[in-house]
MARFIPA-587417 format. One record per residue (C-alpha): x, y, z; residue number from 1. Coordinates in pm, whole numbers, m for minus. Example, Ala and Ser with C-alpha at 12.3 -4.5 7.8 and 13.67 -1.06 7.14 Angstrom:
BEGIN
<node <1230; m450; 780>; 1>
<node <1367; m106; 714>; 2>
//
This chain:
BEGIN
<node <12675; 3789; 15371>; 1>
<node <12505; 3473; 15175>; 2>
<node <12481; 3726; 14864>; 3>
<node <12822; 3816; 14869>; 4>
<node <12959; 3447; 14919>; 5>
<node <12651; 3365; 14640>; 6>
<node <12801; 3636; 14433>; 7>
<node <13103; 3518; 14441>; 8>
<node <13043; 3144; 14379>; 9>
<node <12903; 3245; 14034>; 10>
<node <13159; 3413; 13794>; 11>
<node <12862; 3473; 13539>; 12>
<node <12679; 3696; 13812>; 13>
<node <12992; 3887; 13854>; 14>
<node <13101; 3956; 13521>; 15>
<node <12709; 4094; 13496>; 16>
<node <12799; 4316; 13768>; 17>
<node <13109; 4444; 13589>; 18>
<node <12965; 4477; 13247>; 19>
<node <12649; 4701; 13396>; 20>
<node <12862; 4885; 13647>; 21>
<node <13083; 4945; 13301>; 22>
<node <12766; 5093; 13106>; 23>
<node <12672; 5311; 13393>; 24>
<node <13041; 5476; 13373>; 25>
<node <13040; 5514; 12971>; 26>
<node <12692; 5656; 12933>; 27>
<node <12781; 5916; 13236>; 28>
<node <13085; 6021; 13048>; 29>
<node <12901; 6014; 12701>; 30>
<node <12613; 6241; 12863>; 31>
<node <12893; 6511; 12963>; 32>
<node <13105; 6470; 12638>; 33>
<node <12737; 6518; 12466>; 34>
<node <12669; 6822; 12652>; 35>
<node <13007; 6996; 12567>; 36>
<node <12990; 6899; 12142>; 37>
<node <12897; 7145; 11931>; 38>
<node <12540; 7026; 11774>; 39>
<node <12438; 6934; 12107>; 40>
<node <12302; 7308; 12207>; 41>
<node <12000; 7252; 11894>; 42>
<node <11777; 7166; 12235>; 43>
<node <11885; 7505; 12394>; 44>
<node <11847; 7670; 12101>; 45>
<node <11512; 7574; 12063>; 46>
<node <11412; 7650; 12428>; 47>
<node <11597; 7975; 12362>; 48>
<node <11336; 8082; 12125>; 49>
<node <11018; 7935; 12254>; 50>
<node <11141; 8143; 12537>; 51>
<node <11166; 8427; 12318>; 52>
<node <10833; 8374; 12154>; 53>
<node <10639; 8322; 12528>; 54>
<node <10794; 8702; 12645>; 55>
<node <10740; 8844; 12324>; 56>
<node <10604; 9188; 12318>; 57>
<node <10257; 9269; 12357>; 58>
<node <10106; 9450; 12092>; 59>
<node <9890; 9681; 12265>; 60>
<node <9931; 9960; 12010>; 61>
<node <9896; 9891; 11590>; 62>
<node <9920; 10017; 11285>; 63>
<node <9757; 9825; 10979>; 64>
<node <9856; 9990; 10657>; 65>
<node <9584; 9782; 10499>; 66>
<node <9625; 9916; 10135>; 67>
<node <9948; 10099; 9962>; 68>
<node <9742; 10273; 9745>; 69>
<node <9674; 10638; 9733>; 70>
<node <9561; 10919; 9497>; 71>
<node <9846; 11157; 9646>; 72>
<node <10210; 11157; 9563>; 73>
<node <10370; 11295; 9820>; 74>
<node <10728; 11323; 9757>; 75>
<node <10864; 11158; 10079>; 76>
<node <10597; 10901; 10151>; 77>
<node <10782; 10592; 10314>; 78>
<node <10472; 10370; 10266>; 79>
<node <10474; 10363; 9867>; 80>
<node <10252; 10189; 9596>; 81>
<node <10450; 9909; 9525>; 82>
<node <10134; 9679; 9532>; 83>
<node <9762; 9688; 9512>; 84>
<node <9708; 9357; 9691>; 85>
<node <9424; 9443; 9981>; 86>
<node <9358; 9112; 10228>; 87>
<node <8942; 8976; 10192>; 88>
<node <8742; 9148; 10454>; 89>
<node <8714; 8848; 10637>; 90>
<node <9093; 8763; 10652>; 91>
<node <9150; 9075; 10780>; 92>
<node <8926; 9035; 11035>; 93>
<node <9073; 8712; 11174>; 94>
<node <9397; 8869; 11201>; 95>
<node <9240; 9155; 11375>; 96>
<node <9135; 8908; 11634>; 97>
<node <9445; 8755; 11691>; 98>
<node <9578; 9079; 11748>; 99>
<node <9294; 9145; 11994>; 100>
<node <9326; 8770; 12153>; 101>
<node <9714; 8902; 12178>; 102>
<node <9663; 9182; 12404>; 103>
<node <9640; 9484; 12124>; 104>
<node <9407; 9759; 12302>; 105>
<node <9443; 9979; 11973>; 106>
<node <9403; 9950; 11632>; 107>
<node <9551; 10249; 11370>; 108>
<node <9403; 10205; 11000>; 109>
<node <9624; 10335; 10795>; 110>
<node <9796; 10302; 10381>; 111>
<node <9780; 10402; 10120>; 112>
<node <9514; 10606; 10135>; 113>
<node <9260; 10407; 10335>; 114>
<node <8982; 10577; 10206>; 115>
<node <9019; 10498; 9883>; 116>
<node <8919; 10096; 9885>; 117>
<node <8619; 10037; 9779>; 118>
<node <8497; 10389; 9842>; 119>
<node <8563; 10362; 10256>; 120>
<node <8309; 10075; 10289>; 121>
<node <8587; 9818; 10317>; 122>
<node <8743; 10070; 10599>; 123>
<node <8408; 10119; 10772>; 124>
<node <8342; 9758; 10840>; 125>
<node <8687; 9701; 10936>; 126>
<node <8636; 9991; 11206>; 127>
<node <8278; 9834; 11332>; 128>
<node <8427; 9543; 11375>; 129>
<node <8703; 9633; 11578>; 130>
<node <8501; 9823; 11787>; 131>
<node <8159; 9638; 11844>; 132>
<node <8296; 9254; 11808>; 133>
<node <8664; 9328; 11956>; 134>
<node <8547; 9594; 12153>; 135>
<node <8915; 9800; 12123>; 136>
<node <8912; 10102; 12359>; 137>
<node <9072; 10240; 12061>; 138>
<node <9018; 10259; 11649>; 139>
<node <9154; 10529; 11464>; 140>
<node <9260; 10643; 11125>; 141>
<node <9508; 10837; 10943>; 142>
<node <9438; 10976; 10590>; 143>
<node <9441; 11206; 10350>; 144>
<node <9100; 11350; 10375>; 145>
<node <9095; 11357; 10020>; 146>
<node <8780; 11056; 9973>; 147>
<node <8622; 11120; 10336>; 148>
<node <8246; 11192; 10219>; 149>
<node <7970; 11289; 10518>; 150>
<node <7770; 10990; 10494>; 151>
<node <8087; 10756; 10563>; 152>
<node <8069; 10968; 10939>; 153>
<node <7708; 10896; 10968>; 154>
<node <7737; 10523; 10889>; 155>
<node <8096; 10436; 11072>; 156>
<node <8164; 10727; 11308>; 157>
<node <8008; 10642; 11652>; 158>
<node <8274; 10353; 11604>; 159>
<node <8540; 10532; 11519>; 160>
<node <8757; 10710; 11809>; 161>
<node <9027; 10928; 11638>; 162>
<node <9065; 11077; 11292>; 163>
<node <9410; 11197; 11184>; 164>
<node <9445; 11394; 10859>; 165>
<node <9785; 11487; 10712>; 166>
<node <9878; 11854; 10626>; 167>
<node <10199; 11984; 10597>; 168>
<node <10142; 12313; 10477>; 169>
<node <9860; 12617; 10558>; 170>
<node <10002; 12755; 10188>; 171>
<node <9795; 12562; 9894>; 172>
<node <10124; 12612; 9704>; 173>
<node <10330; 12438; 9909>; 174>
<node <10085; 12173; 9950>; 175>
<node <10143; 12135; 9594>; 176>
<node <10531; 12180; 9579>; 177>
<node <10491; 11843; 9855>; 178>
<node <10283; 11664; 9634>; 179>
<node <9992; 11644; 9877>; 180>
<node <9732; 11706; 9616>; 181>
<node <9494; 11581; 9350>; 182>
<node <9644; 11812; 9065>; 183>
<node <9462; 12117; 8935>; 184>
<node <9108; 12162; 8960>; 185>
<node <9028; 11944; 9244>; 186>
<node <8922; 12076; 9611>; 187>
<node <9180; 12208; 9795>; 188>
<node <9341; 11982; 10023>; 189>
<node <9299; 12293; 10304>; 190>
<node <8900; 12322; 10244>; 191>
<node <8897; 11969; 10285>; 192>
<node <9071; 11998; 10615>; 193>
<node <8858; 12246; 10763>; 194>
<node <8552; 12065; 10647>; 195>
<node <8671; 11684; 10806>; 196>
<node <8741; 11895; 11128>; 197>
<node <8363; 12046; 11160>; 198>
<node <8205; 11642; 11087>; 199>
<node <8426; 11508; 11334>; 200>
<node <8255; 11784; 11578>; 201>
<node <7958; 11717; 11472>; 202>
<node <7976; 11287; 11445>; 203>
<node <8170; 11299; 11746>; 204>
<node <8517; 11181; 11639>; 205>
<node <8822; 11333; 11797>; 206>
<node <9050; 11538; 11586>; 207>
<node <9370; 11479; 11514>; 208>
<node <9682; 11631; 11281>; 209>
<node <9955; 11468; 11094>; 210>
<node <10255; 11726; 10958>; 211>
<node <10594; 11564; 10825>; 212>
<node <10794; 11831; 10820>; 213>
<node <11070; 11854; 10545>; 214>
<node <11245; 12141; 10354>; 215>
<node <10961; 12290; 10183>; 216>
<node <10786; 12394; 10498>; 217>
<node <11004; 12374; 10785>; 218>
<node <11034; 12762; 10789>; 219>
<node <10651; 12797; 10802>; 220>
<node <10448; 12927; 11127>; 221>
<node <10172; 12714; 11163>; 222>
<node <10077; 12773; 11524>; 223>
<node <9764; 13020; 11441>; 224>
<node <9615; 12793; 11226>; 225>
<node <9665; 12478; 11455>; 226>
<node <9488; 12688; 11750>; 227>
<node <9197; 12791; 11568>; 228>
<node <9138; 12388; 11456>; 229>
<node <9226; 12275; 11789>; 230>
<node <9287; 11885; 11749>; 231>
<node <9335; 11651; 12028>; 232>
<node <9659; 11555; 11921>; 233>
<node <9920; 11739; 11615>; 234>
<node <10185; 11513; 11569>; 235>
<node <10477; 11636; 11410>; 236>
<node <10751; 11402; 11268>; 237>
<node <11069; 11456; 11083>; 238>
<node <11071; 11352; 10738>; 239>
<node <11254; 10999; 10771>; 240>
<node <11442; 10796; 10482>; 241>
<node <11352; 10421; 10437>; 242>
<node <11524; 10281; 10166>; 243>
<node <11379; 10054; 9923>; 244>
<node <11047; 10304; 9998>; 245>
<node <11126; 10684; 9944>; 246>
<node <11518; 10606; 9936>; 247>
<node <11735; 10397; 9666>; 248>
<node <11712; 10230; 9340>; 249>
<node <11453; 10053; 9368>; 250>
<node <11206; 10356; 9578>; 251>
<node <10924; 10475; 9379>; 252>
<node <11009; 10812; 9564>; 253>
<node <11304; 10981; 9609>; 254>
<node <11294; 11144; 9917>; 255>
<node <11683; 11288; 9996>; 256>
<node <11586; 11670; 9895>; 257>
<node <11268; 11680; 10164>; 258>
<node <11520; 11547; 10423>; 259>
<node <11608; 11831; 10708>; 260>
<node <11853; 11809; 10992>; 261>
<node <11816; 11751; 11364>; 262>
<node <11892; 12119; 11435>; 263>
<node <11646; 12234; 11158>; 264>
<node <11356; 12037; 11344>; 265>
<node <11455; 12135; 11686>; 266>
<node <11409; 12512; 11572>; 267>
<node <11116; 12426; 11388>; 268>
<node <10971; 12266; 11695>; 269>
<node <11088; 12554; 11880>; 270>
<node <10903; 12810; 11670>; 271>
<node <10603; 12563; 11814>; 272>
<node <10636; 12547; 12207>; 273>
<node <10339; 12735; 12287>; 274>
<node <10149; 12485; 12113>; 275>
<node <10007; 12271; 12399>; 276>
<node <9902; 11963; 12134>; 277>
<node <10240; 11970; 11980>; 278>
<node <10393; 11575; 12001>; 279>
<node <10712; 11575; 11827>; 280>
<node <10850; 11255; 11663>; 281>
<node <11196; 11329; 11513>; 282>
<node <11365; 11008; 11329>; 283>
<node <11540; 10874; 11689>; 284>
<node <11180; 10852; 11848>; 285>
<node <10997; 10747; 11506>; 286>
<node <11203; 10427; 11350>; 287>
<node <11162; 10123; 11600>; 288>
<node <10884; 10286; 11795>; 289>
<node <10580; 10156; 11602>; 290>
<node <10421; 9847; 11538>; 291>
<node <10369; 9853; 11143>; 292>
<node <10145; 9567; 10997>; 293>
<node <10160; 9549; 10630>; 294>
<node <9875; 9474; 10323>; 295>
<node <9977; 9093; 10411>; 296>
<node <10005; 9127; 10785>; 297>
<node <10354; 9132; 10835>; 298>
<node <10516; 9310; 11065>; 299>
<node <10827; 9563; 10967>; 300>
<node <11098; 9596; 11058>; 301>
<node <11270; 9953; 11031>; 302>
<node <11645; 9892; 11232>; 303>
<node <11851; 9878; 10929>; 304>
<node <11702; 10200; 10748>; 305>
<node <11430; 9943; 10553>; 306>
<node <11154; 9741; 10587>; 307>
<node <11233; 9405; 10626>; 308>
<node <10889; 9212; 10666>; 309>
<node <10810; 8918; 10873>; 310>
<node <10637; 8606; 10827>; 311>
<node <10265; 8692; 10808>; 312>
<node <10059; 8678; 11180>; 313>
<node <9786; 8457; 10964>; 314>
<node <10033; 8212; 10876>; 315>
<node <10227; 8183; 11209>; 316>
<node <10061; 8389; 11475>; 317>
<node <10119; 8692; 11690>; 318>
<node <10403; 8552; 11918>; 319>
<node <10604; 8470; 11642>; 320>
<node <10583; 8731; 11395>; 321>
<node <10649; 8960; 11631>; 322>
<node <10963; 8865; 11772>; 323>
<node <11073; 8996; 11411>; 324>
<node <10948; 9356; 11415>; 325>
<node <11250; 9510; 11562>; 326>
<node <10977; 9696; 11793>; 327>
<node <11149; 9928; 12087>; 328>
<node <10841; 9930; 12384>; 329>
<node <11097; 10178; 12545>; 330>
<node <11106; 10415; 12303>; 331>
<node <10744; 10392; 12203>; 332>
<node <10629; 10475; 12529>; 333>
<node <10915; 10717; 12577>; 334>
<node <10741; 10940; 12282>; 335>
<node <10438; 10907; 12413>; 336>
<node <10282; 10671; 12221>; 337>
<node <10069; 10553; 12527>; 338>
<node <9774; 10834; 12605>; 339>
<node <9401; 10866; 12653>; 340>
<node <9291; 10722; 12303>; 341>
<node <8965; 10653; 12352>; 342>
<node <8728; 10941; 12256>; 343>
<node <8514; 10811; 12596>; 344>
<node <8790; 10933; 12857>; 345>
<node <8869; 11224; 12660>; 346>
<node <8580; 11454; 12780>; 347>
<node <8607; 11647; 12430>; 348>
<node <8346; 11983; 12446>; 349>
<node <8157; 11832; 12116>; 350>
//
């Protein structure tokens, strides 16, 4: 009661009163006005995408096309020569730990022809170091099997886990009509098949086989000669389009006469079924389904038909390169891209 009649004895105390009860009312309707402008969602925005960046996708699976050069020309390579720029060993290796540090459980070495740097050595160390300082259930490789020499299998391969060559053909000729081939003279790229399959017996590497198949051989039966080399895995994908790579003005290849329908690689797959190692990967299952890394460590992204690269992991991290690899975890493990990849669960017969 004293404070009231106080209060009210002293105009200068009440006009206080009134001025701060004034500010609380204008800074309560500024706060809402604020909240409903325009410009004032740049905070959301933010939290929007450091939300993004904390759930981004794990990269448990990866493919590091390392180098973009290659001594073959095949005539619907999507991966082409357009540089010859190859990280420093040791670069590559840090972002081969962020990857690991990320959650990546396998590593796929790929180009290019990955062989072909410095003579496999550069590719070697890269695999011992995934395996014995990252310790990777997985580390595996896709070539050519053009530059693989015996000694590289006695130095590297008790690190290595899977070895994929590509062949698209069991006819030399149409090996050659493909472009999967040194020219004349040089060892065929068959012989050199047959004779990668009996090291990886004999260094203990599983076996694997790559065939794109496209109009020059998607009448062919290859089902005897896949038996009798038996890999672990034969993965068979539909010759895809990627403009800007094997597509368009600016390609280095032009790709449009290898392309084949869906119906012509359903019957080709279908002349396959009692092939138990068959995966198929038509262009549905293939485009979004991998993580590609490229010569800079970028990741790609394949949604709009191209490769649209994004900021390098080195330079920004995992989290927030990946967010831009248009990367479908549904589809990828819908294909099958998930399976026993380390050559120590797969109980091969060596």
């Amino acid at each position: 009661m004293w404070s009231f009649f106080s209060l009210m004895a002293s105009p200068k105390l009440l006009l206080q009163l009134c001025i701060s009860t004034l500010h609380h009312i204008f800074a309560s309707v500024f706060s809402i006005v604020w909240r409903w402008t325009p410009g004032a969602f740049k905070g959301t925005n933010r939290t929007l995408e450091e939300r993004k960046v904390q759930n981004a996708t794990t990269p448990t699976s990866v493919n590091y096309h390392f180098t973009r050069k290659c001594n073959y020309k095949c005539g619907f390579c999507f991966h082409t020569a357009k540089t010859s720029f190859v990280l420093p060993l040791e670069e590559a290796k840090r972002g081969l730990r962020l990857l690991k540090e990320a959650g990546m459980e396998k590593i796929n070495f790929s180009g290019g022809e990955p062989f072909l740097h410095d003579k496999g050595d550069f590719l070697g160390r890269l695999v011992q170091y995934c395996k014995q300082d990252l310790q990777l259930p997985s580390v595996s490789i896709i070539s050519n099997g053009s530059m693989i020499k015996e000694k590289w299998f006695q130095t590297y391969g008790d690190d290595l886990d899977i070895l994929a060559i590509s062949c698209d053909s069991f006819d030399e000729a149409t090996n050659q009509l493909i472009g999967r081939t040194q020219g004349s003279g040089r060892k065929s790229h068959l012989d050199n098949l047959y004779r990668i399959r009996s090291w990886c017996q004999q260094y203990k590497v599983a076996f694997k086989i790559n065939s794109v198949i496209n109009t020059f051989n998607v009448d062919e039966d290859m089902t005897e000669h896949i038996v009798e080399l038996n890999p672990v895995r034969w993965k068979v994908f539909q010759c895809l389009l990627i403009d800007g790579e094997n597509a368009g003005e600016v390609a280095l290849r032009e790709a449009e006469r290898f392309v084949i329908s869906d119906q012509q690689f359903q019957e080709f797959l279908d002349t396959h079924s009692s092939v138990s190692c068959l995966v198929p990967e038509s262009n549905e299952k293939m485009r979004n389904s991998y993580l590609i890394l490229d010569e800079y460590m970028r990741f790609l992204d394949c949604r709009e038909g191209r490769k649209d690269p994004s900021k390098s992991i080195l330079d920004v991290g995992v989290k927030n390169a990946i967010c831009f690899s248009g990367f479908d975890e549904k589809m990828f493990l819908q294909r099958g891209g998930k399976y026993v990849w380390s050559k120590a669960d797969m109980k091969l017969d060596w």
